[in-house]
C-alpha positions as CSV (number, residue, x, y, z in Angstrom):
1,X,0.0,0.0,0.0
2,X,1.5,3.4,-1.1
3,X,-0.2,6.8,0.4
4,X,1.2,9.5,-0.9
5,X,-0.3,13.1,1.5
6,X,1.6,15.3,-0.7
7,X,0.1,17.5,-2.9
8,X,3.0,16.8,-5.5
9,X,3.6,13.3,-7.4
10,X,6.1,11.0,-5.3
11,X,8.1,7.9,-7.4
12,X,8.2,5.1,-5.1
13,X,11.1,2.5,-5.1
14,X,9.3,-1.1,-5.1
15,X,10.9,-4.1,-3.8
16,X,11.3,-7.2,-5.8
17,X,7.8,-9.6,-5.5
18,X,9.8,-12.5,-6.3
19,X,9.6,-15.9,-8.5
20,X,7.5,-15.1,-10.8
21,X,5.0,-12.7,-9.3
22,X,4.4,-9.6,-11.1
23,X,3.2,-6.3,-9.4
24,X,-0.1,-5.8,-10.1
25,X,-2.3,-2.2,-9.4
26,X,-5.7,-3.2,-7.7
27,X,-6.8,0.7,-6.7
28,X,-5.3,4.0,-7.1
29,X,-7.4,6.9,-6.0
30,X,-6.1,9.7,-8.5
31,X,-7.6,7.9,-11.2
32,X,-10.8,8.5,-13.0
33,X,-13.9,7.0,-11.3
34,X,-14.8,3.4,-13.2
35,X,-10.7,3.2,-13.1
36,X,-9.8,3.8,-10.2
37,X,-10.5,0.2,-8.5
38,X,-9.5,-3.0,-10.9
39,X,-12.1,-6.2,-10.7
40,X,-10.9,-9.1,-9.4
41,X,-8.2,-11.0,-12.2
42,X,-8.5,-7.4,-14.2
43,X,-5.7,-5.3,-12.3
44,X,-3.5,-3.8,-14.8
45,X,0.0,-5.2,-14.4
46,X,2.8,-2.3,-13.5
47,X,5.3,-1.4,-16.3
48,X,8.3,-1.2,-15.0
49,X,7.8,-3.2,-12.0
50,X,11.0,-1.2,-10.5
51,X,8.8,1.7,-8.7
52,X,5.5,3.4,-9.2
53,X,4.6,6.6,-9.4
54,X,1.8,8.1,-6.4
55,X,-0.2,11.2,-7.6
56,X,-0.5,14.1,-4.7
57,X,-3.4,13.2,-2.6
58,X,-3.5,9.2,-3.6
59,X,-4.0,5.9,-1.7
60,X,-2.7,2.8,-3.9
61,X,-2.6,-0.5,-3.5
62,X,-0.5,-3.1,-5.1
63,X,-0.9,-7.2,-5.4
64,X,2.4,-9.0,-5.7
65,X,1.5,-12.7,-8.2
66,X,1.2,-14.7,-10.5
């Protein structure tokens, strides 16, 4: 989970998920309603996988798999 208070955009190192689990965004508030919160199996897999990068004002939360 990344929550970024600022008002300005924050790039967030991410750790490795490890094997061969992908980082994968289920929510993140800046986005536009109907895509801000992924369906289950539909989160949109994060590219790179290396760090993300937190609007001002954003909650986002990441799954680490398969």
């Amino acid at each position: 989970m990344i929550a970024n208070a600022h008002w300005d955009a924050k790039r967030v190192l991410l750790s490795e998920p490890g094997g061969v689990r992908r980082w994968r965004r289920v929510i993140d508030t800046s986005l536009e309603d109907g895509h801000d919160i992924a369906a289950e199996g539909a989160e949109s897999i994060l590219d790179p996988q290396d760090h993300y990068l937190a609007n001002g004002r954003s909650t986002i939360v990441l799954l680490a798999r398969a």
